[in-house]
C-alpha positions as CSV (number, residue, x, y, z in Angstrom):
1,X,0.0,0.0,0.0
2,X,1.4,3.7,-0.7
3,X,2.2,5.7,2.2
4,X,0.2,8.1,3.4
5,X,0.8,11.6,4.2
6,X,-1.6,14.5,5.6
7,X,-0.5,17.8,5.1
8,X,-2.0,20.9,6.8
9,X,-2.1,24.6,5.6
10,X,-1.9,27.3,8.3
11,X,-0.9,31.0,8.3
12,X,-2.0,31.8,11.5
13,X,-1.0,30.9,15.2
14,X,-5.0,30.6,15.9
15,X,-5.3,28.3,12.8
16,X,-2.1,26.1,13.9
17,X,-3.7,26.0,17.6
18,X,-7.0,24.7,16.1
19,X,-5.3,22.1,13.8
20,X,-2.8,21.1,17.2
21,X,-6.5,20.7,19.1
22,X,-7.9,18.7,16.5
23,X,-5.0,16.5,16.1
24,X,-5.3,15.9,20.2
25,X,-8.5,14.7,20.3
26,X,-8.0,12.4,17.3
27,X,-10.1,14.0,15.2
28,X,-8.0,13.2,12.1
29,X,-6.9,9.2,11.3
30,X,-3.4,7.7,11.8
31,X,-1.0,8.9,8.8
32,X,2.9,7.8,8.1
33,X,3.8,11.3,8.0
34,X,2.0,14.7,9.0
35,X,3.1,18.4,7.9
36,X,2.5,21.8,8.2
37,X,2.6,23.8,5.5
38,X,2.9,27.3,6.8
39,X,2.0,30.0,4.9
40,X,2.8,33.8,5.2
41,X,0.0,35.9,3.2
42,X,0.8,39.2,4.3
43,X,1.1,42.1,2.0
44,X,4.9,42.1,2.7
45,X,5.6,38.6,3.8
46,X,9.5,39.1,3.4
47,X,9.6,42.2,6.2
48,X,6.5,40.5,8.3
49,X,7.2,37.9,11.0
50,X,5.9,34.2,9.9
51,X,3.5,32.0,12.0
52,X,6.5,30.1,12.4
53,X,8.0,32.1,13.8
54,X,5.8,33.2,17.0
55,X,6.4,32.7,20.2
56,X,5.0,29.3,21.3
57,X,4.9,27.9,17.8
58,X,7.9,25.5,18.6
59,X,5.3,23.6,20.7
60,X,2.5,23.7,18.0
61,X,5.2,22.4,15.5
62,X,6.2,19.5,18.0
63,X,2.6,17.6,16.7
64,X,3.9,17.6,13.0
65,X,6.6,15.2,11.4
66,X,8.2,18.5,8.9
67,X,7.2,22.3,8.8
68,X,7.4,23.6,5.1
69,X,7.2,27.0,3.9
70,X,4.7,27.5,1.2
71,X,6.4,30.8,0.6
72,X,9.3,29.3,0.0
73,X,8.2,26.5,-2.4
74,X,6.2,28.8,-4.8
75,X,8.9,31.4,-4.6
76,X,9.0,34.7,-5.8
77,X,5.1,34.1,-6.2
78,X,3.3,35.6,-3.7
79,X,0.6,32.8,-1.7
80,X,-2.8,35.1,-2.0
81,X,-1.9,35.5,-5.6
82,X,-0.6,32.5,-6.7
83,X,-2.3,29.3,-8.2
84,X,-1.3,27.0,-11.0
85,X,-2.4,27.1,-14.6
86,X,-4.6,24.2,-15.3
87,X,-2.0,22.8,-17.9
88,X,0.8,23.3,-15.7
89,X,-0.9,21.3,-12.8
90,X,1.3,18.3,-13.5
91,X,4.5,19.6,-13.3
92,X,4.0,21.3,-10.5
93,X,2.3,18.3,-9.0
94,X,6.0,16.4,-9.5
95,X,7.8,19.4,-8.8
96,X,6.5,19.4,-4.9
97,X,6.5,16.2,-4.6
98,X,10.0,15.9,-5.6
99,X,10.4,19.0,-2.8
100,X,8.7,17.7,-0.1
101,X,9.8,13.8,-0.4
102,X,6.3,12.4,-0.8
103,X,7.2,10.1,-4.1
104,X,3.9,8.4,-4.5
105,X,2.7,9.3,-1.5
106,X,-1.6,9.0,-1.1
107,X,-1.9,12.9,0.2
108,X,-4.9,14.2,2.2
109,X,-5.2,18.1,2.6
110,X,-6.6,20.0,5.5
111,X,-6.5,23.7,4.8
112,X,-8.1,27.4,5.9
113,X,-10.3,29.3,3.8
114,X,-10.4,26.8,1.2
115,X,-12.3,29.7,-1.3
116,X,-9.5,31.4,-1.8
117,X,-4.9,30.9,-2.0
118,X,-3.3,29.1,-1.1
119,X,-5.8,26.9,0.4
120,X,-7.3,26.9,-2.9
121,X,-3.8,26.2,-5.3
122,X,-2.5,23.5,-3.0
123,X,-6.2,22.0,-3.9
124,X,-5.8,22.5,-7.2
125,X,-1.9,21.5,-7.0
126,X,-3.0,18.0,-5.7
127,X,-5.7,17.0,-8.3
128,X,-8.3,14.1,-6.5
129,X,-6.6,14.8,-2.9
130,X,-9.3,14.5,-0.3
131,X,-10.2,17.9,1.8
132,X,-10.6,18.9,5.0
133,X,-11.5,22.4,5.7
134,X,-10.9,23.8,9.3
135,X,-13.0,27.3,10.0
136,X,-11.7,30.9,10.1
137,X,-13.1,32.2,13.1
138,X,-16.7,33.8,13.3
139,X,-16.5,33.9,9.4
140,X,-17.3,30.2,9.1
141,X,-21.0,31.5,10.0
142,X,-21.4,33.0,7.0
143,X,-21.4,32.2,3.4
144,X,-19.0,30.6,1.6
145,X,-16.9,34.0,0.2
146,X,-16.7,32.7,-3.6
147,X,-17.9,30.2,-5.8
148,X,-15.9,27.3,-5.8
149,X,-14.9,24.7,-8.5
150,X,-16.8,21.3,-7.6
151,X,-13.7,20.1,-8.5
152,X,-12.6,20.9,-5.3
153,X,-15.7,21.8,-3.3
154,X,-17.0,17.7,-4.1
155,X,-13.9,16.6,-2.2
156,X,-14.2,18.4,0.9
157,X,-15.1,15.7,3.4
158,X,-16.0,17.8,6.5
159,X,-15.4,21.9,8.1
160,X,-14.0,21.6,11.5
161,X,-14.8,24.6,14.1
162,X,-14.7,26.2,17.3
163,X,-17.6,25.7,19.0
164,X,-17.7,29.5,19.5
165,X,-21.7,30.7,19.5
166,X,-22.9,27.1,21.1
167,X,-25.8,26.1,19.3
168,X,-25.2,28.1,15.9
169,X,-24.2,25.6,12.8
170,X,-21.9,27.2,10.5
171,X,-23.3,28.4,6.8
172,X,-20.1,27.9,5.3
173,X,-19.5,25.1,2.6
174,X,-23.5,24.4,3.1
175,X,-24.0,24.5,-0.9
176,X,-21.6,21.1,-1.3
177,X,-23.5,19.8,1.7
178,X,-20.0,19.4,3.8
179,X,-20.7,18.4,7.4
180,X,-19.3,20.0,10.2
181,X,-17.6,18.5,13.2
182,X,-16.5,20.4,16.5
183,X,-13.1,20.7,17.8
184,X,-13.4,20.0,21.7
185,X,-13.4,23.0,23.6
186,X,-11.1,21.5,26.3
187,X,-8.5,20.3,23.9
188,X,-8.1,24.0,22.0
189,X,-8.4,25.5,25.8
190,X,-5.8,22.5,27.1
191,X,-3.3,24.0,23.2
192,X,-3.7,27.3,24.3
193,X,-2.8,26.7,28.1
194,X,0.6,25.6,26.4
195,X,1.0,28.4,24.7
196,X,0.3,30.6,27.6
197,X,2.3,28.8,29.7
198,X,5.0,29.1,27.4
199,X,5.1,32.9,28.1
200,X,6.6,33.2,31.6
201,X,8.1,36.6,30.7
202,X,4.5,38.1,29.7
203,X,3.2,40.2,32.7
204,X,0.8,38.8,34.7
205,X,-0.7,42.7,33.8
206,X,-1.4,45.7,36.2
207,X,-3.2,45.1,39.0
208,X,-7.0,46.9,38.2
209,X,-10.5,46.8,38.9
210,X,-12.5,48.0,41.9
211,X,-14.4,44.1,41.2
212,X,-11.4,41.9,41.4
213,X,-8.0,43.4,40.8
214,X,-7.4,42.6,37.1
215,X,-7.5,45.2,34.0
216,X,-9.7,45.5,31.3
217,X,-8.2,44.1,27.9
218,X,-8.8,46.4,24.6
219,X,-8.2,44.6,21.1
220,X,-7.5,46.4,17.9
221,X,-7.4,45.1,14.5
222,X,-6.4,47.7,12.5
223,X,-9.5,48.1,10.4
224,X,-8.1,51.4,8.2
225,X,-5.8,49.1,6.7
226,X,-8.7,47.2,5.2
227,X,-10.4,50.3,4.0
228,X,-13.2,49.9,6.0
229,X,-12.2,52.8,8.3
230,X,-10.2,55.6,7.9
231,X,-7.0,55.9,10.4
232,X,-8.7,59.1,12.1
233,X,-11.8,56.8,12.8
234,X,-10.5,54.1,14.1
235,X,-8.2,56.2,16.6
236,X,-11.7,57.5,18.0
237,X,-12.9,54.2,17.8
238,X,-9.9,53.3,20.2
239,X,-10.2,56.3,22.3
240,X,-14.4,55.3,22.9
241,X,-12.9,51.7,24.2
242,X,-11.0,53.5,26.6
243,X,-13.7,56.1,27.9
244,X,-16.2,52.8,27.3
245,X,-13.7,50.8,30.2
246,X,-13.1,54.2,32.5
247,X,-16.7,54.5,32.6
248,X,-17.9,50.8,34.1
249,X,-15.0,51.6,36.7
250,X,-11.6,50.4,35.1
251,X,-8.8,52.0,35.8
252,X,-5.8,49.9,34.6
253,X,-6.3,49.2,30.5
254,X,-4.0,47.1,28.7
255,X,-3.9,47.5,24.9
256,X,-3.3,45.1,22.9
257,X,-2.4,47.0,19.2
258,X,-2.9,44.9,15.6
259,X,0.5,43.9,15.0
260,X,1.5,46.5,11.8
261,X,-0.7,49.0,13.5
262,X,1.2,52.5,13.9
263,X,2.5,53.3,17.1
264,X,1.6,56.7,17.3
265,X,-2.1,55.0,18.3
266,X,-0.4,53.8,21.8
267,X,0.7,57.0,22.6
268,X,-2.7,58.6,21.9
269,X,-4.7,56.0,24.0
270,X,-2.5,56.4,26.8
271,X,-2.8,60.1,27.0
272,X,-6.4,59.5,26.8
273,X,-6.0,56.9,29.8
274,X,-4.3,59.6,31.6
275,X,-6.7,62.5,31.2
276,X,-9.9,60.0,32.4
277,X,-7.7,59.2,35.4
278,X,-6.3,55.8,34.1
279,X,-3.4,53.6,33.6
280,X,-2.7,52.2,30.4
281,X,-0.5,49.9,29.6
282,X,0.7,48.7,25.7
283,X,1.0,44.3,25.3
284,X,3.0,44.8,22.1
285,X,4.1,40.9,22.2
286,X,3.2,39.6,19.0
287,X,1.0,36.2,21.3
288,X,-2.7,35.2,20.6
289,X,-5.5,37.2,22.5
290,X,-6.0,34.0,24.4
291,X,-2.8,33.7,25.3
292,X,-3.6,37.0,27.2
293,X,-6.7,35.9,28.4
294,X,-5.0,33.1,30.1
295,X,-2.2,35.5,31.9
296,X,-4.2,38.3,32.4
297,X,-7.4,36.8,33.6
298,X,-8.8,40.5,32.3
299,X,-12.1,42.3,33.9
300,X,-13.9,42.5,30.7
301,X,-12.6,42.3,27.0
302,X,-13.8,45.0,24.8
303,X,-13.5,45.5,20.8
304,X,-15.2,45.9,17.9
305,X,-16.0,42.6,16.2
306,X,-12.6,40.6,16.7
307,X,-13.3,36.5,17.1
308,X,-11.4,36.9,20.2
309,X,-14.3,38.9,21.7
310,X,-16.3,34.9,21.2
311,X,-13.6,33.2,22.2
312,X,-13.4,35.3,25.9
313,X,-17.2,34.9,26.2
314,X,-17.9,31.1,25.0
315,X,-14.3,29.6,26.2
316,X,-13.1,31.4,29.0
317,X,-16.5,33.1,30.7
318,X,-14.9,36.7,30.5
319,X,-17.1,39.7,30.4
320,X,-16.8,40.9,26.9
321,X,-17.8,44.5,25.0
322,X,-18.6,45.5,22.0
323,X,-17.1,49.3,20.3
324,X,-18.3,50.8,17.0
325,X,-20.5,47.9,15.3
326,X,-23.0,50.4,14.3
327,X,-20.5,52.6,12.4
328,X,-19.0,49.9,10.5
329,X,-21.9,47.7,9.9
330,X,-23.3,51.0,7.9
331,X,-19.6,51.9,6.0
332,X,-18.8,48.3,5.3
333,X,-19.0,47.7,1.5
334,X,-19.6,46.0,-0.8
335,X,-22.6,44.0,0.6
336,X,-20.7,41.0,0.1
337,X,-17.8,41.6,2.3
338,X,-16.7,38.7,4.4
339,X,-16.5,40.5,7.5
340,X,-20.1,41.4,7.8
341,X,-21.0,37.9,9.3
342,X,-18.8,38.3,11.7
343,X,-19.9,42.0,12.7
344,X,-23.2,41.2,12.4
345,X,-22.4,37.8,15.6
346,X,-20.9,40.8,17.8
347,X,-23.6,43.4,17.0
348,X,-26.3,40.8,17.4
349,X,-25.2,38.7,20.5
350,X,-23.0,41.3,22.5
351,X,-23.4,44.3,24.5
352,X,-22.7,47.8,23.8
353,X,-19.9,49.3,26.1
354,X,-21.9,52.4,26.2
355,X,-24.9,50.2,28.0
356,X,-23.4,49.2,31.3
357,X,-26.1,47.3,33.0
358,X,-26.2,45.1,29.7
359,X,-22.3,44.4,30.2
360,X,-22.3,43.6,33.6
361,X,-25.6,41.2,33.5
362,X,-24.3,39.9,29.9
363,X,-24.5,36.0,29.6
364,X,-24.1,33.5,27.1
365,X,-27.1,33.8,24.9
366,X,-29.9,31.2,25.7
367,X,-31.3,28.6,22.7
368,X,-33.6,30.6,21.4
369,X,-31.8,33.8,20.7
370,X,-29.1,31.6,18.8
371,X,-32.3,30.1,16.6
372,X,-33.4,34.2,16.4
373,X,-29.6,34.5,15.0
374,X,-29.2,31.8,13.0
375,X,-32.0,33.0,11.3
376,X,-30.6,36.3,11.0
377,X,-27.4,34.9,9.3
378,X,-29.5,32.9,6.9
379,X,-31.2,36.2,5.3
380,X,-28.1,38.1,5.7
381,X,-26.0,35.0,4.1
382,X,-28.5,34.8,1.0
383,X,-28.3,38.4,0.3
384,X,-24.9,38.0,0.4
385,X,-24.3,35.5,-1.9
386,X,-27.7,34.5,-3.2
387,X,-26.5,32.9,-6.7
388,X,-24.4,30.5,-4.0
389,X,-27.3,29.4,-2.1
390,X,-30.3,30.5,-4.0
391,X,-32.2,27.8,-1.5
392,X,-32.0,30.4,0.8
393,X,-34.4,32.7,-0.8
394,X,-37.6,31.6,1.3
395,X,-36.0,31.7,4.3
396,X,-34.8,35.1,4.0
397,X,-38.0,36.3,2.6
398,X,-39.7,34.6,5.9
399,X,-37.4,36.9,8.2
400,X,-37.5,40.0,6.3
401,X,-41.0,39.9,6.2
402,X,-41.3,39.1,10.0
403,X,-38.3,41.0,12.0
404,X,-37.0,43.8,9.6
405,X,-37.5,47.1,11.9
406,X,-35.7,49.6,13.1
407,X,-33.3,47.9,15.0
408,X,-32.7,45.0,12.3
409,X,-32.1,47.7,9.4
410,X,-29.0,48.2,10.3
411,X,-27.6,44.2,9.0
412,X,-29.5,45.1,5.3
413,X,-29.4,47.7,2.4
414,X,-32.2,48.4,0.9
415,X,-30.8,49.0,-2.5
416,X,-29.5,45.5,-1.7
417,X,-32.8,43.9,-1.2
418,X,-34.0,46.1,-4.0
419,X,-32.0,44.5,-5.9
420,X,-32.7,41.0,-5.1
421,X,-36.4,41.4,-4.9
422,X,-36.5,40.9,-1.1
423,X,-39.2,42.6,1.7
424,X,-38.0,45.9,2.6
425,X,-37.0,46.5,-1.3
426,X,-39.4,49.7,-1.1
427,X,-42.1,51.4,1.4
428,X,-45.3,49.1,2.2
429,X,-47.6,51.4,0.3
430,X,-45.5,51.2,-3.3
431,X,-45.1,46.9,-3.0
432,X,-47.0,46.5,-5.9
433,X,-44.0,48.2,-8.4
434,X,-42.0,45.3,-8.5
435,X,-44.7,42.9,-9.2
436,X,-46.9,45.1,-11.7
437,X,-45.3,44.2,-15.6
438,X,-46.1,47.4,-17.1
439,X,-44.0,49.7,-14.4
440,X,-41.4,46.9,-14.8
441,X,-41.6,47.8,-19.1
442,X,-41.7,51.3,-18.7
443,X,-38.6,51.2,-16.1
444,X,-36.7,48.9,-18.8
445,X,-38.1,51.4,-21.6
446,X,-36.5,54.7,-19.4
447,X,-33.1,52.8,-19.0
448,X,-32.8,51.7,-22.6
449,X,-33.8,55.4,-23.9
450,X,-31.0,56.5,-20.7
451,X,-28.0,54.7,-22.3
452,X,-28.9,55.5,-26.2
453,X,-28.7,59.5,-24.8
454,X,-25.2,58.5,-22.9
455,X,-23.8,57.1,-26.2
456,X,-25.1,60.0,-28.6
């Protein structure tokens, strides 16, 4: 019988921690040889630290039998731009197989974000290799970003999560009809406690909190560099953490800055500390929120729609916040964007740092809200990508046509639903446009006179 070898994609220390947990609890079969294939997708992967390089990988990397640098292999490609050309599939095929030693090797992937590279090129690269597909963080809620080949999507056997909004079954991968499977909480908590543990020379934090002597923990994720923000707005999104934490009684803040975010941002928060009559203090160690949440046992955790912010909550029964959801729920653009899944989990399920009676007698959301959101995602996940999962039509219409008010307005466009013919398109008392064939002719007449007066 041919050997087997599994190989695993990460390019982050989150994603590597998952993949460590799942190999723990034996949620993947016995294989002659496992390795990690780490990839560096930043914009500058040649001046930006790889995951393999971290603190606390060494102990990650201890589960795998080689660690490989994708960068390296497809070199002077970069990995999110890079995939093979369908006729040069074979000799790239032989070419890493030559480099990585895995002759005739029966391969079996498990890879991140499968819609998109590298995931998606070492799919292609290994024509017929089975699939696993471990989830992203919050985004595995939503729909699957892009359409993928059923080349590849038939393969995928399974998605593996983080069992991070108990109760909620993730949208992703749904149109191939992939199965999902948990990763034990204990055994990413018991990955993580290794990691953290690993960090003897991380601060145990300032001492804070008039409740029980430990500081309130602010995340950033640099949201200007995705254009969703500008740099000036996201510094007051920063400074309204800060005067969010001062106000519920904090008084010692650590900040925990993206890791390319500019410094000047430190300097501004702290003088803002100062003025409120706080202390803050900068964790600028490049280590996994939850490897802070595991040192700093923190008061509360607040940000704006970070993972992290469900990982404190569901995994380690912090008091979490929520900063700015509003703002960015109505600049985010196009429609489409990935991150509005995840925005619209925080927005839905936490609390606002500006409410604090809702932060201090916030819980883990009962079964029923989790149905209410699930059926949120489902209308917000067709309108999304509704030529991806056109079954989902009916059951956004249903929740449209049921919850859409004020409050719920803010997850929808209407020149969205407009466009896709949904409740909510246009005012109650003009519901009969879209349906009456004569408006719809005249409207078709208008546009086609419109562009004949463009070209003249």
């Amino acid at each position: 019988m041919p050997r087997t070898t599994q190989i695993f994609c990460a390019s982050t220390l989150y994603g590597a921690a998952t993949l460590a947990a799942a190999l723990d609890a034996g949620l993947f079969e016995p294989a002659d040889r496992r390795l990690l294939l780490v990839a560096n997708n930043a914009t500058n992967p040649e001046i930006t630290p790889s995951v393999d390089t971290m603190p606390g990988f060494d102990l990650l990397g201890e589960r795998f039998d080689e660690v490989l640098s994708w960068n390296a292999t497809i070199s002077p490609f970069h990995p999110s731009g890079w995939s093979p050309r369908a006729d040069d599939i074979p000799m790239w095929e032989r070419y890493v197989r030559l480099l990585w030693n895995l002759g005739d090797d029966e391969v079996r992937l498990a890879v991140e974000s499968v819609q998109a590279n590298p995931a998606l090129a070492l799919c292609q690269l290994f024509t017929g290799a089975p699939v696993d597909v471990y989830a992203d963080g919050l985004i595995s809620y939503g729909p699957t970003r892009d359409k993928i080949d059923p080349l590849v999507g038939t393969r995928i056997g399974r998605l593996l999560h983080l069992d991070l909004v108990p109760g909620l079954t993730p949208l992703l991968l749904t149109e191939f009809g992939v199965p999902t499977e948990l990763v034990p909480s204990e055994a990413f908590l018991k990955v993580l406690g290794e990691l953290a543990a690993d960090q003897d020379d991380l601060a145990d934090g300032p001492s804070s909190s008039a409740a029980d002597g430990k500081p309130a923990l602010l995340l950033s994720q640099y949201l200007s560099a995705l254009g969703i923000l500008s740099d000036a707005e996201e510094e007051d999104l920063h400074r309204q953490m800060v005067r969010g934490a001062v106000a519920l009684g904090h008084r010692r803040l650590v900040f925990k800055p993206h890791p390319v975010a500019p410094a000047r941002w430190s300097r501004l928060l702290e003088d803002e500390a100062t003025k409120l009559g706080a202390e803050l203090t900068l964790l600028d160690r490049p280590v996994l929120a939850e490897v802070a949440f595991q040192r700093l046992r923190p008061a509360l955790v607040v940000g704006c729609f970070s993972t992290a912010l469900l990982t404190a909550a569901a995994l380690y029964g912090l008091p979490v916040a929520r900063v700015g959801t509003d703002t960015v729920l109505a600049r985010l653009a196009p429609y489409q964007n990935s991150n509005r899944v995840p925005l619209t989990i925080v927005d839905a399920l936490l609390p606002d740092i500006a409410d604090g009676s809702a932060v201090n007698s916030w819980t883990m959301p009962p079964r029923e809200r989790v149905a209410e959101l699930s059926a949120l995602l489902k209308a917000v996940g067709f309108a999304m990508q509704p030529k991806i999962y056109p079954g989902l039509r009916g059951a956004a219409e249903t929740y449209l046509s049921r919850h859409l008010n004020p409050h719920t307005w803010r997850y929808f466009k209407r020149k969205r639903l407009t466009s896709l013919a949904l409740p909510g398109a246009v005012p109650a008392q003009l519901s009969f446009i879209p349906r009456n064939a004569t408006v719809r002719r005249l409207a078709r007449r208008a546009r086609a006179l419109k562009q004949v007066a463009v070209r003249k």
